[in-house]
Each structure stands twice: as structure tokens, then as C-alpha cells.
C-alpha positions in Angstrom: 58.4 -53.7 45.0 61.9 -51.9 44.7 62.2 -51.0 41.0 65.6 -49.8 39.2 65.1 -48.1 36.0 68.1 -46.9 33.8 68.1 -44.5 31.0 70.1 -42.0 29.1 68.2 -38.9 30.1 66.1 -37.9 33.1 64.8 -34.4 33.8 65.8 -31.5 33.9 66.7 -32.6 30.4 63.7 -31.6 28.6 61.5 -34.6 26.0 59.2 -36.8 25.7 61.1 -39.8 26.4 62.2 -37.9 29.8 58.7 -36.9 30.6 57.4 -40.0 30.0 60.2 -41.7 32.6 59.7 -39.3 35.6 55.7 -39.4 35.1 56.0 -43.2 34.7 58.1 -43.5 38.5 56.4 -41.0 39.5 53.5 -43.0 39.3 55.4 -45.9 40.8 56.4 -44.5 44.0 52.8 -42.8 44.6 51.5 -46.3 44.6 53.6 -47.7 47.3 57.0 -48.8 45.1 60.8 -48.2 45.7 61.7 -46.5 42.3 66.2 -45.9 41.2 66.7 -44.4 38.3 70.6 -44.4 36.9 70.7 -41.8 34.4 73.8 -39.8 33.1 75.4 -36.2 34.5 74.3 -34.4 31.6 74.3 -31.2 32.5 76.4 -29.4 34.9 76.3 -28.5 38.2 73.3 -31.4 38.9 74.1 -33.5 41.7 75.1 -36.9 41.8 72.4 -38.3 43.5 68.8 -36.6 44.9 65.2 -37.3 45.0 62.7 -35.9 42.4 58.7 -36.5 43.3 60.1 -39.1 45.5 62.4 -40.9 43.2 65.7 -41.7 44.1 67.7 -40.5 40.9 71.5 -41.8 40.7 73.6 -39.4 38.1 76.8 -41.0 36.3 79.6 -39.7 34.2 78.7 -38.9 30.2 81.2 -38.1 27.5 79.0 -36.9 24.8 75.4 -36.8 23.2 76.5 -38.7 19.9 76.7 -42.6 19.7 80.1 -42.9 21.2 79.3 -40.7 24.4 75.9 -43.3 24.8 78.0 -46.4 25.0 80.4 -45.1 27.4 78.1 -44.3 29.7 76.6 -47.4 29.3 79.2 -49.3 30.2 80.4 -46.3 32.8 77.3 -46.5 34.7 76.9 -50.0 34.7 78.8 -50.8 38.6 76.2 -47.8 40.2 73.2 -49.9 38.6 74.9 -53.2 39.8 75.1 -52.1 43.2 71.7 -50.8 43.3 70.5 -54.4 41.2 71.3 -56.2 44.7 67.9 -55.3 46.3 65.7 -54.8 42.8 62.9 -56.9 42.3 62.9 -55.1 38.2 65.4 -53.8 36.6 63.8 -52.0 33.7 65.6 -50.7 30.1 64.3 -47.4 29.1 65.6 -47.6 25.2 68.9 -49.0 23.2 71.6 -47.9 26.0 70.1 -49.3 28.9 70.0 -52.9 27.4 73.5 -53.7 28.3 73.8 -52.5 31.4 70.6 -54.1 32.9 72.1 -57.6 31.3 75.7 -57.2 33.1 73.9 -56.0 36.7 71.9 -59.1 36.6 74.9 -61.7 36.2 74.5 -64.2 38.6 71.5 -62.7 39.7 68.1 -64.0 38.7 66.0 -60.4 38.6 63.7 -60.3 35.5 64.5 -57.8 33.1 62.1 -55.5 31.0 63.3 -53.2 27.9 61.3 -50.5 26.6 62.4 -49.2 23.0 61.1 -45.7 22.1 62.3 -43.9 19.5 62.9 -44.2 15.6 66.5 -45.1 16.8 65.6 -48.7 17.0 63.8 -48.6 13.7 67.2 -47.0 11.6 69.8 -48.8 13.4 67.6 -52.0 13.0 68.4 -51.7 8.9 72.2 -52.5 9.6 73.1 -56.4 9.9 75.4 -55.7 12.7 72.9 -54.0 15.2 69.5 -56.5 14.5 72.4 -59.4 15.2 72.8 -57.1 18.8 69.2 -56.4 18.8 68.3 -60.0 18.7 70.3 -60.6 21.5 69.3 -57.7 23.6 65.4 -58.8 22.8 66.2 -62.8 23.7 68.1 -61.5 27.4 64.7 -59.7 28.2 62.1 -61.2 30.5 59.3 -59.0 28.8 60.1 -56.5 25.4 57.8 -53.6 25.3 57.9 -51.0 22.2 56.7 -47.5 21.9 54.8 -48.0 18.4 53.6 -51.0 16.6 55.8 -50.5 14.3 59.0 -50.7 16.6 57.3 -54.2 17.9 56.8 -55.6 14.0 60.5 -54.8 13.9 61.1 -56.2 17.1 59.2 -59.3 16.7 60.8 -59.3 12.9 64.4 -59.2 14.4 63.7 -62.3 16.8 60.6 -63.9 15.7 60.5 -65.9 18.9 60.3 -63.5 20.7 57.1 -61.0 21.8 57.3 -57.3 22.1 54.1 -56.0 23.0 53.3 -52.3 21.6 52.4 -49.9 24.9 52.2 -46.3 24.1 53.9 -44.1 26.2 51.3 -42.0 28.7 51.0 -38.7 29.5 50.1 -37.6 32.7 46.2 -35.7 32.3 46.7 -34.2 35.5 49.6 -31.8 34.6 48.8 -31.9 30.2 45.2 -30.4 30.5 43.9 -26.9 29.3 44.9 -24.3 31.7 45.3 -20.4 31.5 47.4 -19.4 28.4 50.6 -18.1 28.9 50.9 -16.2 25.9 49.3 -13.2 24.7 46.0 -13.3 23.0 46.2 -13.1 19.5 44.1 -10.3 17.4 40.3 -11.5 16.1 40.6 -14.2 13.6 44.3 -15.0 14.0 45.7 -18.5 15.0 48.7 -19.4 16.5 50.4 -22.8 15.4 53.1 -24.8 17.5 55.8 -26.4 16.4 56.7 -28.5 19.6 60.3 -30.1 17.9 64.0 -30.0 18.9 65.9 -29.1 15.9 67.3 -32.3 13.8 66.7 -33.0 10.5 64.4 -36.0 11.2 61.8 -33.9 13.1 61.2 -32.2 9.5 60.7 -28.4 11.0 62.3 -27.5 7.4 59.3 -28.9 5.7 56.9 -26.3 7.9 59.1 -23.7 7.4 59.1 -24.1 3.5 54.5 -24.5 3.8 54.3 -21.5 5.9 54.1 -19.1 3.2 51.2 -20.8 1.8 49.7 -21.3 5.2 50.4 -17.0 5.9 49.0 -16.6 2.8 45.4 -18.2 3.2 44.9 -17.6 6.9 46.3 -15.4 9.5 49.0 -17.6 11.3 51.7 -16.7 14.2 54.2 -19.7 14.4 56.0 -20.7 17.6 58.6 -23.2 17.3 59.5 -25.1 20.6 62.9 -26.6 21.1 65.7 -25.9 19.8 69.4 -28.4 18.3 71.6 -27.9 15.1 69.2 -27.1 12.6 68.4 -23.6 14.4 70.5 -21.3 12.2 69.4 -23.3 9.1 65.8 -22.8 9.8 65.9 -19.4 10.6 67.6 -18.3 7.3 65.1 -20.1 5.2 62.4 -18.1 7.4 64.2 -15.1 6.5 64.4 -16.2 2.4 60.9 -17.5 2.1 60.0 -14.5 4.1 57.8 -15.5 6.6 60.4 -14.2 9.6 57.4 -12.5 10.8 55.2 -14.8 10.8 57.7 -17.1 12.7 59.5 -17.5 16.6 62.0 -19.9 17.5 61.5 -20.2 21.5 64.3 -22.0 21.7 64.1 -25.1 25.0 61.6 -24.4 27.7 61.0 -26.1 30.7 58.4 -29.1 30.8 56.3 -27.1 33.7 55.5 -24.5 31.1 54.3 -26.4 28.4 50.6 -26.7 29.8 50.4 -23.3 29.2 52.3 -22.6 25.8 50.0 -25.1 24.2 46.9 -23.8 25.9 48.1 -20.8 24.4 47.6 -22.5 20.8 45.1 -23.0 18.2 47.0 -26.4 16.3 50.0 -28.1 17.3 52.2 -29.4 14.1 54.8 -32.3 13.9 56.0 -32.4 10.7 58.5 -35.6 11.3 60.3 -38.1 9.0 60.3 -40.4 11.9 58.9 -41.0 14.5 57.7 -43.7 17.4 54.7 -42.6 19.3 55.2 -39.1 19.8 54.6 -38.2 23.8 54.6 -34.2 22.8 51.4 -35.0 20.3 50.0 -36.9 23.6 50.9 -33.6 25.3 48.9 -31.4 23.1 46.2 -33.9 22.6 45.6 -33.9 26.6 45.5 -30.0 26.5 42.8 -29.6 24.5 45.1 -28.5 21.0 44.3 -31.3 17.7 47.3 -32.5 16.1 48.6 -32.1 12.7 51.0 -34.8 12.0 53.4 -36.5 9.1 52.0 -40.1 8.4 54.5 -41.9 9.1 55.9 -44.5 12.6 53.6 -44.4 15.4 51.6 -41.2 14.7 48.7 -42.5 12.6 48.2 -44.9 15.7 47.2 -42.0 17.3 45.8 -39.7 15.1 42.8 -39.2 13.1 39.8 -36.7 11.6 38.1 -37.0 14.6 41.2 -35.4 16.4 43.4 -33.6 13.8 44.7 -34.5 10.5 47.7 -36.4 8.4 49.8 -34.7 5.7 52.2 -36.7 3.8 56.2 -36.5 4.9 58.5 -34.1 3.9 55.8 -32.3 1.4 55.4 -28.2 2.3 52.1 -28.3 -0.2 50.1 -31.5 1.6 51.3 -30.1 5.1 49.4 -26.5 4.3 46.5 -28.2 2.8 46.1 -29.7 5.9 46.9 -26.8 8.5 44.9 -24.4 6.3 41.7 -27.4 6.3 41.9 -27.8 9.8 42.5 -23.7 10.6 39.2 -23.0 8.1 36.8 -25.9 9.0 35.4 -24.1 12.1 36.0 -27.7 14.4 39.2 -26.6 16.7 37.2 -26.4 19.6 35.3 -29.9 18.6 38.7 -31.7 17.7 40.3 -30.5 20.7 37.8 -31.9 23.4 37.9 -34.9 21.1 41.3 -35.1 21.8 41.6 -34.7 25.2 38.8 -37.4 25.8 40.9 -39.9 23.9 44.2 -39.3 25.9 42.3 -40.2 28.7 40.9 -43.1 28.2 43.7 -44.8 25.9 47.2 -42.9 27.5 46.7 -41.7 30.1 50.2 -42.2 32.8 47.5 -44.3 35.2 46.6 -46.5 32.4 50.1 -47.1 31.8 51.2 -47.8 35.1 48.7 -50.0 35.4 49.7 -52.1 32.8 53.3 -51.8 33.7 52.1 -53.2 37.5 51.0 -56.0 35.8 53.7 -57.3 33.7 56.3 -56.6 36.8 53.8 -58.8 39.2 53.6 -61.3 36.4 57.3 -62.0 36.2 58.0 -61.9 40.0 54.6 -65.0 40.0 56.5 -66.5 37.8 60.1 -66.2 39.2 59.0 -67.4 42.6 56.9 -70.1 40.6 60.4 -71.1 39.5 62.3 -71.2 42.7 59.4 -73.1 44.5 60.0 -76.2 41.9 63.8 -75.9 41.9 63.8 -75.9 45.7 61.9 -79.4 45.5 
């Protein structure tokens, strides 16, 4: 099967949504499949075009990370994907920007179409009247809708009611996210070390951490590492200098995806204090590593969390998030939660599970193309 993905972002850009791609073809080609991706020149000096893990990864010209550089770039890198949609059997939509282009490669063609829609984009740009009329039509052009969280699909299915978007969490591949040696060193007896694995916008809610730390520090003997890094950096770290907890508190900045494994095998709780969110891959991440979860409760991440694994504090409240941290970091179950954890990824998110299920929807629209062809042919 020759499979052509297109998306914003592919490594070395560092999320979840990347992660999730690469794993995801990665997947693909080990089982036999021709895998394109058509991604954007993001950073310089990459190459136009090379192959990762076997995938062949086609780079095209962006202008901008803001919603003006992502639809130029979708319309810029439409001809490379068009060319490339000649021999695809799938042509496959990895979120909002990809939509588009994956409609305009396949005019006058007659490849089936999947979209994918991740992230709490969808669900804020869904409120306006303007984008659910595009939305509608986006989800209507698609062979087969798929959504990160249940709640993107209610929206989805909301939008165009005719219309079915199945929910399919994103997976994680157990075979790289599993406990391994930590990477940093060993904290002193009866400390803990929380991460904080967030780039640095307002909607990931690091502020509302930063402002429960002190009454975390002051119950239980924390070290905070904060893991990404975006426009809220200098913020942050003067409200950890005014609430005092700058010692208590160390802003990594971006690091790659290959370290991660460690980092949060390095960890005794992994926080994601969001205002929204889909179905967070980096909670999957920690989950798979052995590290429970402390999450808002809110989008996608009571789908995947609960006591048995972690714990939910309500959004954007500093008090309910350190009631919950300093619960979790007293109760004497880390080690119980974490395995807990880990089994669940497995059986539920794991990346084979998911390219499974991917497999099947891409055989069942081929069936069901050639079905067609055999009765128009006579």
C-alpha cells in the first residue's frame, strides 16, 4: 500500500502530535507499506527531502508558526503532495491544515481520503460560525474522519451530523516510552521530583503550577523540572522568582524526543496542568514509563486518566492542583500507580494497537473503492 501523509510538523520538531506521526509511519513501513510524508521546512538547514526510519519525508516552504504561516503552506505545499497523490492508495490529513491540501491532490482522482484532528485547535476554532461552515465541509470531503478525543468527535459529529468521526487515541510507541535508567541525578532521601512536560503557552496552564508550588514545597520535598519551552518562559520564571519557589524550580527549556525515556524515568509524578487539551500523547509518554499522571479535568485527559493511574485537579486552580500532587506524593502508591500505568498504555495505546486499527480502516476503503469500480465497469 503506498500511503501519503501530510502535516504541519514532522521531527526534528519536538511534540506529541510529531511523535505520534513518525511512530505511526514508522509502524507503516515496518509492516510492508510505502509511507510520504509532506511536511513544512521548519527549521533551517533540514533538507528538502530524506528518509527517517524508512520514511520518505518531503519538506516544503513555511512562512510562519501563527495561523497565516499554516495556510500558506497549505496551499504552498499542495503541488509536492499532488505529485506524490499519483501513485497513493491514502492520502491521509494529520490535523486542520492538511484538510485542504489532501482535497485539491485528489481532484480528478478517486483516492480515499482520511483526516485525523488532534488538538484543542479544532475544538476553539469550532466556536466561530465561519470555521464549523469550513469544518463541515472538510468533514463531508473525508472518506473516514478520525479525532484524537471524544470530545473532538462529539464536536465533529455535532458540526455535520451526517457524518461519523470515530474517537482513536493517539499511541505511543512502548518500545521506546518504557522505564529505563534515569538520566538525572538521584534526588536526596525522601525528596520527589515532579515534571512538567509543556511548551510554554497560556493554554498548557504551567502558570497555574507555578502559582501551587509553594504549597506543594511547603508540605513535601519537591524539585520541579519543566520541559519545553514558548512565550510564556520569561513570565513563568518571574512568578517563580516572586512566589519564591526559584529553587525549587528548572526550566529545561526543548529537549530532544530520544531523551525523554530517561527524563521521565528520572521522575516521581508527571503534571499537565492544561486549559485544553485533546488526548495528550506526553501523558501517554509518562504513563508508558512507569510515572502516574496528574492532570486538569478537562478535553481528552479524563479519557485516560484515573485513581488507579494518577489523579484529576480542577483547571486553572493552584489550591485543587496541590491537593492533588501533595495526595498523590504522600499516599505511598507511586510505584503501584506507575505499573498501573504502564499496563494500561499497553493494552489500550499502544502504536501497534493503533496501527492496527489504522490498517483496517485504509483496507476497508480501498474494498470498497474497487467494490465501486467493479459495478461501474459493468
Amino acid at each position: 500500500m503506498n500511503i501519503v501523509m501530510h502535516c504541519v510538523y514532522f521531527p526534528p520538531e519536538v511534540g506529541g502530535l510529531e511523535s505520534h506521526i513518525r511512530y505511526l509511519c514508522r509502524s507503516l513501513v515496518e509492516r510492508g507499506h510505502q509511507v510520504n510524508v509532506v511536511t513544512a521546512l521548519s527549521q533551517p538547514g533540514l533538507p528538502g527531502h530524506e528518509v527517517i526510519d524508512g520514511i520518505s519525508v518531503w519538506r516544503t516552504w513555511i512562512p510562519g508558526r501563527n495561523t497565516l504561516g499554516w495556510a500558506t503552506y497549505a496551499i504552498s505545499s499542495t503541488p509536492k503532495l499532488a505529485s506524490l497523490a499519483r501513485n497513493a492508495d491514502i492520502l491521509h490529513a494529520q490535523d486542520i491544515a492538511s484538510v485542504l491540501p489532501c482535497i485539491i491532490a485528489n481532484l480528478g482522482r478517486k483516492i480515499p481520503i482520511v483526516t485525523t484532528y488532534h488538538t484543542s485547535h479544532f475544538l476553539k476554532r469550532a466556536e466561530s460560525r465561519l470555521w464549523r461552515r469550513l469544518f463541515r465541509t472538510f468533514l463531508r470531503k473525508a472518506d473516514h474522519n478520525l479525532a484524537a478525543s471524544t470530545e473532538i468527535a462529539s464536536v465533529g459529529n455535532n458540526i455535520a451530523p451526517q457524518v461519523d468521526v470515530e474517537p482513536l487515541t493517539n499511541g505511543v510507541d512502548t518500545s521506546v516510552f518504557q522505564k529505563t535508567d534515569p538520566i538525572l541525578p538521584h534526588l536526596e532521601e525522601g525528596q520527589y521530583r515532579l515534571i512538567i512536560p509543556r511548551r510554554l503557552f497560556s493554554k498548557n496552564g504551567v502558570e497555574y503550577f507555578v502559582r501551587a508550588l509553594p504549597m506543594i514545597r511547603d508540605a513535601v520535598n519537591v524539585e520541579a523540572i519543566v520541559i519545553g519551552d514558548g512565550p510564556e518562559r520569561s513570565k513563568l520564571e518571574s512568578l517563580a522568582g516572586k512566589l519564591g519557589v526559584t529553587d525549587h524550580l528548572k526550566f529545561m527549556g526543548v529537549c530532544p524526543h530520544d531523551k525523554m525515556p530517561g527524563l521521565l524515568s528520572s521522575s516521581d509524578l508527571a503534571i499537565f496542568p492544561s486549559l485544553m487539551e485533546a488526548t495528550s500523547i506526553a501523558a501517554l509518554e509518562s504513563m508508558a514509563c512507569e510515572v502516574p499522571v496528574a492532570a486538569s479535568r478537562i478535553g481528552g485527559l479524563p479519557e485516560i486518566l484515573d485513581h488507579e493511574v494518577g489523579a484529576l485537579f480542577e483547571p486553572a486552580d493552584p489550591e485543587s492542583l496541590a491537593e492533588t500532587v501533595i495526595s498523590l506524593l504522600k499516599g505511598g502508591q507511586l510505584r503501584k500507580l506507575g505499573l498501573e500505568a504502564r499496563k494500561r498504555v499497553v493494552e489500550r495505546w499502544s502504536n501497534e494497537r493503533l496501527t492496527d486499527r489504522h490498517l483496517e480502516i485504509y483496507e476497508d476503503l480501498l474494498a470498497r473503492r474497487h467494490s465501486v469500480d467493479r459495478v461501474a465497469q459493468g
